[in-house]
mmCIF file of the N, C-alpha and C atoms, coordinates in Angstrom:
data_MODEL
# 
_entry.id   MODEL 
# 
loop_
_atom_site.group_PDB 
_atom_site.id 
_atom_site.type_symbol 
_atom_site.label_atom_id 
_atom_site.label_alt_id 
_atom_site.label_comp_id 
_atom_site.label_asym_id 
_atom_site.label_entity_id 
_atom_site.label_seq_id 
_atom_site.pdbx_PDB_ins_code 
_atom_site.Cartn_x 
_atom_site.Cartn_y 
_atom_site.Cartn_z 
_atom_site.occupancy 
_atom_site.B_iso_or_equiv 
_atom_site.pdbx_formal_charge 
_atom_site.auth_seq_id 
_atom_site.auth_comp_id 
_atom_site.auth_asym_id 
_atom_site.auth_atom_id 
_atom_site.pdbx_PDB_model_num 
ATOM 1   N N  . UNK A 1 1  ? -12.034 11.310  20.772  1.00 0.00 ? 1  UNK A N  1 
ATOM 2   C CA . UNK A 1 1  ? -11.382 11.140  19.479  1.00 0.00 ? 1  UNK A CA 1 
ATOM 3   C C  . UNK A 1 1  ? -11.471 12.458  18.699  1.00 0.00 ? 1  UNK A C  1 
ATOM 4   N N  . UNK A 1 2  ? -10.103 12.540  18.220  1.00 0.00 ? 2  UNK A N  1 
ATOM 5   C CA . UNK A 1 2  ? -10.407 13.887  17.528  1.00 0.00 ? 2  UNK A CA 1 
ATOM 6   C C  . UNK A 1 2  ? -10.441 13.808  15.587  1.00 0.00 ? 2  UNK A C  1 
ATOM 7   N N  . UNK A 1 3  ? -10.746 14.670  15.494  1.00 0.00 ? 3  UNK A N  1 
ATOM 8   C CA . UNK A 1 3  ? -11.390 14.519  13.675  1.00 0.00 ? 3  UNK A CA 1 
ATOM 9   C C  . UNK A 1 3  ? -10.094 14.620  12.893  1.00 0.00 ? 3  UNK A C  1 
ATOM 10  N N  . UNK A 1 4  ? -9.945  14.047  11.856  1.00 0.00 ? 4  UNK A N  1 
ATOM 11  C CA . UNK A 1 4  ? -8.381  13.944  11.293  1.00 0.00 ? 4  UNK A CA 1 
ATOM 12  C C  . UNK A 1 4  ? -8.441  15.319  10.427  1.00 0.00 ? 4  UNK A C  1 
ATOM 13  N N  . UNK A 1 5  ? -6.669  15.490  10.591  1.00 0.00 ? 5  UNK A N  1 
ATOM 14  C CA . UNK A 1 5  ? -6.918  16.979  9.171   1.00 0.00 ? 5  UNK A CA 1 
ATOM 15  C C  . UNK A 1 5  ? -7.266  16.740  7.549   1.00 0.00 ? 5  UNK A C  1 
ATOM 16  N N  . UNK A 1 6  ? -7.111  15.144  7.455   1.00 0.00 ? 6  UNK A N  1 
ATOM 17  C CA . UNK A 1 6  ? -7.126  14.682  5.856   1.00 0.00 ? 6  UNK A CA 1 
ATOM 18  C C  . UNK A 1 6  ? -7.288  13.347  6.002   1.00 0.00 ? 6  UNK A C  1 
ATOM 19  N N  . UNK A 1 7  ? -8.704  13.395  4.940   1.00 0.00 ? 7  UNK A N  1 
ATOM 20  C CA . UNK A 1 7  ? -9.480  12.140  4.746   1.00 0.00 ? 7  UNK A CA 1 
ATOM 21  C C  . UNK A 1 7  ? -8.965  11.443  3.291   1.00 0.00 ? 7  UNK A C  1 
ATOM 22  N N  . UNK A 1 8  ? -8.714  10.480  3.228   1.00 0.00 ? 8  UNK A N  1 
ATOM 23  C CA . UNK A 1 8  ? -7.860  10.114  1.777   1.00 0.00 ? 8  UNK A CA 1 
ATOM 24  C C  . UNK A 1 8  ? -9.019  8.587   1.455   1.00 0.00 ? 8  UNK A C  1 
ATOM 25  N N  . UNK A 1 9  ? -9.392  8.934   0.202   1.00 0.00 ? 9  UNK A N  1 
ATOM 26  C CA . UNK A 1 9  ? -10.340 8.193   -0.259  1.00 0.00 ? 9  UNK A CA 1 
ATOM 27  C C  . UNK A 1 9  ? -9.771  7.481   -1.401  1.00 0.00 ? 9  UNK A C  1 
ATOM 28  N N  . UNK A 1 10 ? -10.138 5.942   -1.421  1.00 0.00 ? 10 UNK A N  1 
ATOM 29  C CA . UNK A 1 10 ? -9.704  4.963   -2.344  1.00 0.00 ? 10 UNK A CA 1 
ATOM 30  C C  . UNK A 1 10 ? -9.425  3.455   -2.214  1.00 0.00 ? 10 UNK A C  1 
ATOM 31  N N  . UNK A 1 11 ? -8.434  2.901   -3.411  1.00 0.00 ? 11 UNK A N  1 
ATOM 32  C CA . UNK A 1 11 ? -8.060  1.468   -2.830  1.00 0.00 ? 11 UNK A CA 1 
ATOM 33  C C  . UNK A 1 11 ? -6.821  1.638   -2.819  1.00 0.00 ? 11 UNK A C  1 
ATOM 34  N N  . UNK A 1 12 ? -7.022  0.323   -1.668  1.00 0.00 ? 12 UNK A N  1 
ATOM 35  C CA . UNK A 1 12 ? -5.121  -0.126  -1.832  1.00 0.00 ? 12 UNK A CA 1 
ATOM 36  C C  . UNK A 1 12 ? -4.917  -0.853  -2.259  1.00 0.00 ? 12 UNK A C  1 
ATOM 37  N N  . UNK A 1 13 ? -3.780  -0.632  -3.318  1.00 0.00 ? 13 UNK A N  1 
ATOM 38  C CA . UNK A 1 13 ? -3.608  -1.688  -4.119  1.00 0.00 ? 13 UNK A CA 1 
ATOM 39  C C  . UNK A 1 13 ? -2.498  -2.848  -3.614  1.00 0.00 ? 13 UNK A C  1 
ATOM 40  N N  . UNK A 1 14 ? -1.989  -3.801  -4.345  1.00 0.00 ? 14 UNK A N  1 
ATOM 41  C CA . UNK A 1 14 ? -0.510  -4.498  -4.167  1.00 0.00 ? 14 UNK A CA 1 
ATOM 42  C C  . UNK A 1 14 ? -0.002  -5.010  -5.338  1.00 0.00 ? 14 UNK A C  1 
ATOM 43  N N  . UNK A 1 15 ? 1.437   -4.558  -5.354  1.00 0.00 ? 15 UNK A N  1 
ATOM 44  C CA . UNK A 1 15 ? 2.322   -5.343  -5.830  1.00 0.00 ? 15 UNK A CA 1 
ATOM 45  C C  . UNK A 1 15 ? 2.910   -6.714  -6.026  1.00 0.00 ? 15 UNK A C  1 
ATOM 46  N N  . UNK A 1 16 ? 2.253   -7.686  -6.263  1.00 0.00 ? 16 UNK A N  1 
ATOM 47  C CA . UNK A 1 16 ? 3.037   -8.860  -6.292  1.00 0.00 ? 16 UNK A CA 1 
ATOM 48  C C  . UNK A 1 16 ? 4.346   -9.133  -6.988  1.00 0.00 ? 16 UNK A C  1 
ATOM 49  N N  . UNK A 1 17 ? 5.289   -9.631  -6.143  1.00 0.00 ? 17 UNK A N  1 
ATOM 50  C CA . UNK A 1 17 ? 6.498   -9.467  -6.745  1.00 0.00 ? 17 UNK A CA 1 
ATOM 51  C C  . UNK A 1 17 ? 7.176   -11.015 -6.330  1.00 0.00 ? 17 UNK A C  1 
ATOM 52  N N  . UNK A 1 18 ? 7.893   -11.867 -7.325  1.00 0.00 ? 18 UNK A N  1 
ATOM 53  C CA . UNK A 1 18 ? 8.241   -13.200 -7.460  1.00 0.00 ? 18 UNK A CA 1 
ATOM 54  C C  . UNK A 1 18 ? 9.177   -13.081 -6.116  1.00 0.00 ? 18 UNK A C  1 
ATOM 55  N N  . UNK A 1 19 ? 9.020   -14.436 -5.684  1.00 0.00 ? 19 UNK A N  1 
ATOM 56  C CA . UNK A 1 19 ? 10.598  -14.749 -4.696  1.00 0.00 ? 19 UNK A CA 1 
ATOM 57  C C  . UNK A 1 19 ? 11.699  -15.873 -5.419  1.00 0.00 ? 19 UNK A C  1 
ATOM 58  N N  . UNK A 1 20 ? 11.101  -15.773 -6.710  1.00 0.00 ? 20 UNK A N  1 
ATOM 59  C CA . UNK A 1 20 ? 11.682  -17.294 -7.238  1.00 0.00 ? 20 UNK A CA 1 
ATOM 60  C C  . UNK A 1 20 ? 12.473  -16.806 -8.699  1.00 0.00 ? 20 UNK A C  1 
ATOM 61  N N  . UNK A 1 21 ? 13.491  -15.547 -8.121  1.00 0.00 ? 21 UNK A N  1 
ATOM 62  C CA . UNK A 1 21 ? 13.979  -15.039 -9.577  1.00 0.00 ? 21 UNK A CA 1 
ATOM 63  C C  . UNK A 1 21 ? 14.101  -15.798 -10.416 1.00 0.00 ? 21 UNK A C  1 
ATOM 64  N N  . UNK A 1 22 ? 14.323  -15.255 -11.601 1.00 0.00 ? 22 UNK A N  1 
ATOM 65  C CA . UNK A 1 22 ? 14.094  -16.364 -12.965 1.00 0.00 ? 22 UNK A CA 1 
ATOM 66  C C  . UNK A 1 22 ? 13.555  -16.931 -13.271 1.00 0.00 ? 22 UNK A C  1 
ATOM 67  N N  . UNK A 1 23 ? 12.793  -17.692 -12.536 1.00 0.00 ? 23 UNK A N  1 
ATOM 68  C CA . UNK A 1 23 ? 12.188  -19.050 -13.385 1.00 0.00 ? 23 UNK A CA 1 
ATOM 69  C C  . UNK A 1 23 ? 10.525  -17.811 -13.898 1.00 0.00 ? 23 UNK A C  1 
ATOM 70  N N  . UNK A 1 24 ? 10.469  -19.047 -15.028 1.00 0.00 ? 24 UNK A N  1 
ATOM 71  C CA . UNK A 1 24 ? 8.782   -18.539 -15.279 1.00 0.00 ? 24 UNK A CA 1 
ATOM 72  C C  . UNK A 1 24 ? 7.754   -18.772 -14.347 1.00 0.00 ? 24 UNK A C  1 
ATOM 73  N N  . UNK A 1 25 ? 7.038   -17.301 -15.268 1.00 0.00 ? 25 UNK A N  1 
ATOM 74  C CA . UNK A 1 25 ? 6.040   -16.858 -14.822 1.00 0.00 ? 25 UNK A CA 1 
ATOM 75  C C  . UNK A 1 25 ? 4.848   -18.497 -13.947 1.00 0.00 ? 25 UNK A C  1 
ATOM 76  N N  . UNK A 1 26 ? 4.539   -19.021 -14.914 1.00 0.00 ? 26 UNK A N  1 
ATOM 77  C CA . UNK A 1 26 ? 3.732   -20.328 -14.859 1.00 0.00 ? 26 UNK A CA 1 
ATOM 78  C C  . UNK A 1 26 ? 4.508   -21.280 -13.894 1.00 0.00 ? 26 UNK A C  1 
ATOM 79  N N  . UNK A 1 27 ? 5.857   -21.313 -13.361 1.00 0.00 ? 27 UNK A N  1 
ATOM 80  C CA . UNK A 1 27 ? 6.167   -21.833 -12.163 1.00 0.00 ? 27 UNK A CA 1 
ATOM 81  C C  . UNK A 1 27 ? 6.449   -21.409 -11.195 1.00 0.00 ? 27 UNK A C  1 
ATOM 82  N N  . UNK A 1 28 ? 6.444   -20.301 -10.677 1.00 0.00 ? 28 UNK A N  1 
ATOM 83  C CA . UNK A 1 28 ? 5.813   -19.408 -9.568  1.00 0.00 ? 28 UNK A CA 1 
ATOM 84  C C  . UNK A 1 28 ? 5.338   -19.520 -8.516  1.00 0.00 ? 28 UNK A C  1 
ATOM 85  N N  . UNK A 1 29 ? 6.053   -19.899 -7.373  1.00 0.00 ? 29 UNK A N  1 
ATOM 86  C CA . UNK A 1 29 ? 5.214   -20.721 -5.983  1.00 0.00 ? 29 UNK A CA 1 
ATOM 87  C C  . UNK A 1 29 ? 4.907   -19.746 -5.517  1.00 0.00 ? 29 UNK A C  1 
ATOM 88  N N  . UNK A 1 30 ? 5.799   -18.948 -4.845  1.00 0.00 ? 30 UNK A N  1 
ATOM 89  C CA . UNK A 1 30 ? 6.489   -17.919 -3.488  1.00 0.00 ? 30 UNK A CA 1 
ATOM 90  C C  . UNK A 1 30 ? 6.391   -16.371 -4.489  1.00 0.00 ? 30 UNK A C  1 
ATOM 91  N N  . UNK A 1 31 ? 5.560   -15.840 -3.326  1.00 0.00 ? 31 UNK A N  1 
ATOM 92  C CA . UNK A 1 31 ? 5.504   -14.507 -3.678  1.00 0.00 ? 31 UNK A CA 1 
ATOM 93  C C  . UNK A 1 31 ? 5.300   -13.632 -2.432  1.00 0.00 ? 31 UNK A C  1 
ATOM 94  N N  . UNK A 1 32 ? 5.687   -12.420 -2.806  1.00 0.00 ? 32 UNK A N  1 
ATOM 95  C CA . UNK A 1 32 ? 5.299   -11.397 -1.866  1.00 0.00 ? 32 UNK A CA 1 
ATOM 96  C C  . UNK A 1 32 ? 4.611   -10.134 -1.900  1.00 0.00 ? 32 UNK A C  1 
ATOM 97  N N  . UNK A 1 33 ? 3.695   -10.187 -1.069  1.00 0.00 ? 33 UNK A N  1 
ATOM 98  C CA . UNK A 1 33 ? 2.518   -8.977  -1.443  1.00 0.00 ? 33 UNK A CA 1 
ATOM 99  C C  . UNK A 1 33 ? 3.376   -7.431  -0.834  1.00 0.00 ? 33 UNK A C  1 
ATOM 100 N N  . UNK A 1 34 ? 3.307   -5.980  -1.561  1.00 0.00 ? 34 UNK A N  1 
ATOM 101 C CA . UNK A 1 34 ? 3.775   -5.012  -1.391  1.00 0.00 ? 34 UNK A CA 1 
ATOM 102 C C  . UNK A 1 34 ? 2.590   -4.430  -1.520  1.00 0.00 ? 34 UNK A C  1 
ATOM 103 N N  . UNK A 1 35 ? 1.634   -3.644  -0.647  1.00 0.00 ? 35 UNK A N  1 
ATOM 104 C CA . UNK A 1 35 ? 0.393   -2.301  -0.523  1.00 0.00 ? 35 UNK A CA 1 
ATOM 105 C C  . UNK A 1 35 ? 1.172   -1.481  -1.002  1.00 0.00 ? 35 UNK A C  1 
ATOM 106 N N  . UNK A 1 36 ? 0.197   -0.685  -1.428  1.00 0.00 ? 36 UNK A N  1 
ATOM 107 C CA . UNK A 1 36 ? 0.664   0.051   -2.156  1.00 0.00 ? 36 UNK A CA 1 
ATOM 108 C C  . UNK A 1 36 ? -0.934  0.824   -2.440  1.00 0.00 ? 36 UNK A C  1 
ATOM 109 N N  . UNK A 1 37 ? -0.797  1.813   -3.786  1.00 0.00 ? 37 UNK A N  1 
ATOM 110 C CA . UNK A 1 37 ? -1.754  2.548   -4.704  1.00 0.00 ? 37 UNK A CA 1 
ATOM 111 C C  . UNK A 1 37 ? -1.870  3.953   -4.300  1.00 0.00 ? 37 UNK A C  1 
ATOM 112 N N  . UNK A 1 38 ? -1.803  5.231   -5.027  1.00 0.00 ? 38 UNK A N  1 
ATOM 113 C CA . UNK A 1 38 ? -1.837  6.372   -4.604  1.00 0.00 ? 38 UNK A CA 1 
ATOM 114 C C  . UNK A 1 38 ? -2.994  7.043   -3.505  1.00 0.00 ? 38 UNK A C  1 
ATOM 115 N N  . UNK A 1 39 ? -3.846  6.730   -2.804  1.00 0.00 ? 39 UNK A N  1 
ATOM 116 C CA . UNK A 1 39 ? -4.110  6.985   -1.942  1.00 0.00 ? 39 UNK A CA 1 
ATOM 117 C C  . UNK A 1 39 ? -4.376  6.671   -0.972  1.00 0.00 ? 39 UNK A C  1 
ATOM 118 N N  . UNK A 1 40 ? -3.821  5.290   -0.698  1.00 0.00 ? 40 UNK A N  1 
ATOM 119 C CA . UNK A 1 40 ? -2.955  4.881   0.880   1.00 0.00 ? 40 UNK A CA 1 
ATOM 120 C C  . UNK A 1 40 ? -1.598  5.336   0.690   1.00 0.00 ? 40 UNK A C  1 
ATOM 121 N N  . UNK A 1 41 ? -1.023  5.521   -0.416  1.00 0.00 ? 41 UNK A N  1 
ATOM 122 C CA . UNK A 1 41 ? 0.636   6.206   0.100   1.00 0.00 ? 41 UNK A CA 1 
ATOM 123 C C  . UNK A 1 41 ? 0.563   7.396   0.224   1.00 0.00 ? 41 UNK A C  1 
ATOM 124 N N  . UNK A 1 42 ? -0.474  8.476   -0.387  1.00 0.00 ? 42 UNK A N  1 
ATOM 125 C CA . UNK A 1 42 ? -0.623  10.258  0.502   1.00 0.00 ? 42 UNK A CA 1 
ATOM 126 C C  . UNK A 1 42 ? -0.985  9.494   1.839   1.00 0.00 ? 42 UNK A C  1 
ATOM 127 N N  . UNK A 1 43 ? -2.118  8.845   2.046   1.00 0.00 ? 43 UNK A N  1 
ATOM 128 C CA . UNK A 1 43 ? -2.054  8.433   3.862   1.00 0.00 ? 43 UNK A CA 1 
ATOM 129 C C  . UNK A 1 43 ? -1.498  8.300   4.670   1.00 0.00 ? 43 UNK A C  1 
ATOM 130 N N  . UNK A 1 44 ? -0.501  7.237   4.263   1.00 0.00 ? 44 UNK A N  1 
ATOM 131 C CA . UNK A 1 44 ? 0.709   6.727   5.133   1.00 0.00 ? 44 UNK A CA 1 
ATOM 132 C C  . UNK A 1 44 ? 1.912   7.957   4.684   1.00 0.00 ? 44 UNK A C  1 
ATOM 133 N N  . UNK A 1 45 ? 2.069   8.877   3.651   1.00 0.00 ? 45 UNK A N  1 
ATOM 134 C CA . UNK A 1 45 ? 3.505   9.439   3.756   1.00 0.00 ? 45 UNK A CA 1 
ATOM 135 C C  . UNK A 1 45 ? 2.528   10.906  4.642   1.00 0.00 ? 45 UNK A C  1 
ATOM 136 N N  . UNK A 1 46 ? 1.272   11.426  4.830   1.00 0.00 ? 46 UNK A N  1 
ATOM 137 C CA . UNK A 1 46 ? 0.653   11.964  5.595   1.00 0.00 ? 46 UNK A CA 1 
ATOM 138 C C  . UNK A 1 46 ? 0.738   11.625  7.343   1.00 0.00 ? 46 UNK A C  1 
ATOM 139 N N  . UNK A 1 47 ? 0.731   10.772  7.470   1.00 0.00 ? 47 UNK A N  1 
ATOM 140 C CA . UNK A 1 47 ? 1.146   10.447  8.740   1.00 0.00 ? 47 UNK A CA 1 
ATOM 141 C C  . UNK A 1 47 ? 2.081   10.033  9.164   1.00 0.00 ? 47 UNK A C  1 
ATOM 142 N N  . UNK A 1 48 ? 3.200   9.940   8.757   1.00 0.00 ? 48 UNK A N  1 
ATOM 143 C CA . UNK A 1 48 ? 4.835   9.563   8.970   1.00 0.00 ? 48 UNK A CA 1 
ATOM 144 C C  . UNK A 1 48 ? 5.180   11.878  8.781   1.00 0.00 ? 48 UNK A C  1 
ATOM 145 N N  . UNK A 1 49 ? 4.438   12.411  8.352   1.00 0.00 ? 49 UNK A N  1 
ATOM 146 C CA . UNK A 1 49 ? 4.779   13.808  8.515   1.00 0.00 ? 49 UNK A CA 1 
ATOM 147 C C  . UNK A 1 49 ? 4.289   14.354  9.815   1.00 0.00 ? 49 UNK A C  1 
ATOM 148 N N  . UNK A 1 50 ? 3.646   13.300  10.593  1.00 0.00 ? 50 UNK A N  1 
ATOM 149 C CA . UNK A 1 50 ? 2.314   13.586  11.627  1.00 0.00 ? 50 UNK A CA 1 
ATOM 150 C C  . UNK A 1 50 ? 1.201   14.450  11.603  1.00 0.00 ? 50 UNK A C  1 
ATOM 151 N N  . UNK A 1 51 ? 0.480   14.617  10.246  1.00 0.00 ? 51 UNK A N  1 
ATOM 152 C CA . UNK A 1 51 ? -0.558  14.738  10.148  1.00 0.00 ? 51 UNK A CA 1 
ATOM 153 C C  . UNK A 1 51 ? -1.945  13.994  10.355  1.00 0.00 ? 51 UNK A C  1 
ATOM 154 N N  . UNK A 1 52 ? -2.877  14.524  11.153  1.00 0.00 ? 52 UNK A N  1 
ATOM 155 C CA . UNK A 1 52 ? -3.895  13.393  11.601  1.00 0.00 ? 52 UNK A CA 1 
ATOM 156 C C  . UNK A 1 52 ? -4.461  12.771  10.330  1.00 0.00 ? 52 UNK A C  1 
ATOM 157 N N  . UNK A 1 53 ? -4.587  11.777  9.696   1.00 0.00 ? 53 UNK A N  1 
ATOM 158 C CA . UNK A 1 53 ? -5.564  11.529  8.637   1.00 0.00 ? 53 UNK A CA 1 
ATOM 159 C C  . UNK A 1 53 ? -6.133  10.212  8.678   1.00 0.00 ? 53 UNK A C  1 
ATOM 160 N N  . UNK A 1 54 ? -7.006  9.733   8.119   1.00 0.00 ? 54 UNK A N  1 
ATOM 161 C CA . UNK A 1 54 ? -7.771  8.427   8.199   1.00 0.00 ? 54 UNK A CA 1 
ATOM 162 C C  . UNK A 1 54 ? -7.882  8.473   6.304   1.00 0.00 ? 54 UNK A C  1 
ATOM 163 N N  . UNK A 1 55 ? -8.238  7.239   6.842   1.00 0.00 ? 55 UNK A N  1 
ATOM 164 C CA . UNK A 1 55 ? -8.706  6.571   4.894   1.00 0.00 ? 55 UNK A CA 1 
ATOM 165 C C  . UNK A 1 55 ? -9.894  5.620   4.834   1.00 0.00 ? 55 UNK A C  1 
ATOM 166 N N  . UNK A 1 56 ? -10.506 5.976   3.381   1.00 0.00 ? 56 UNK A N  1 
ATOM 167 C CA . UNK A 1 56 ? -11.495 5.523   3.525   1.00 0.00 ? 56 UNK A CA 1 
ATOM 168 C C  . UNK A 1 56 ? -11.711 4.551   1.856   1.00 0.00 ? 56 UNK A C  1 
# 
């Protein structure tokens, strides 16, 4: 195994975002989770450039 060029430290966050346009907030079944937070996206847009990196 080889050592990555960039170590990216943090959380990932998510987006919850409704599947149930319109209606209110308080009736809200269906949702969908989106990851996300700034340092899993340098990670992931780091390795879609093919740079080695891991996260921590």
């Amino acid at each position: 195994m080889t050592h990555p060029q960039v170590i990216c430290m943090g959380e990932i966050l998510f987006d919850r975002l409704s599947n149930e346009l319109g209606k209110p907030l308080e009736t809200v079944k269906s949702w969908t989770d989106y990851p996300g937070g700034a340092p899993a996206n340098t990670a992931c847009g780091l390795v879609k450039l093919g740079i080695s990196t891991a996260f921590i």
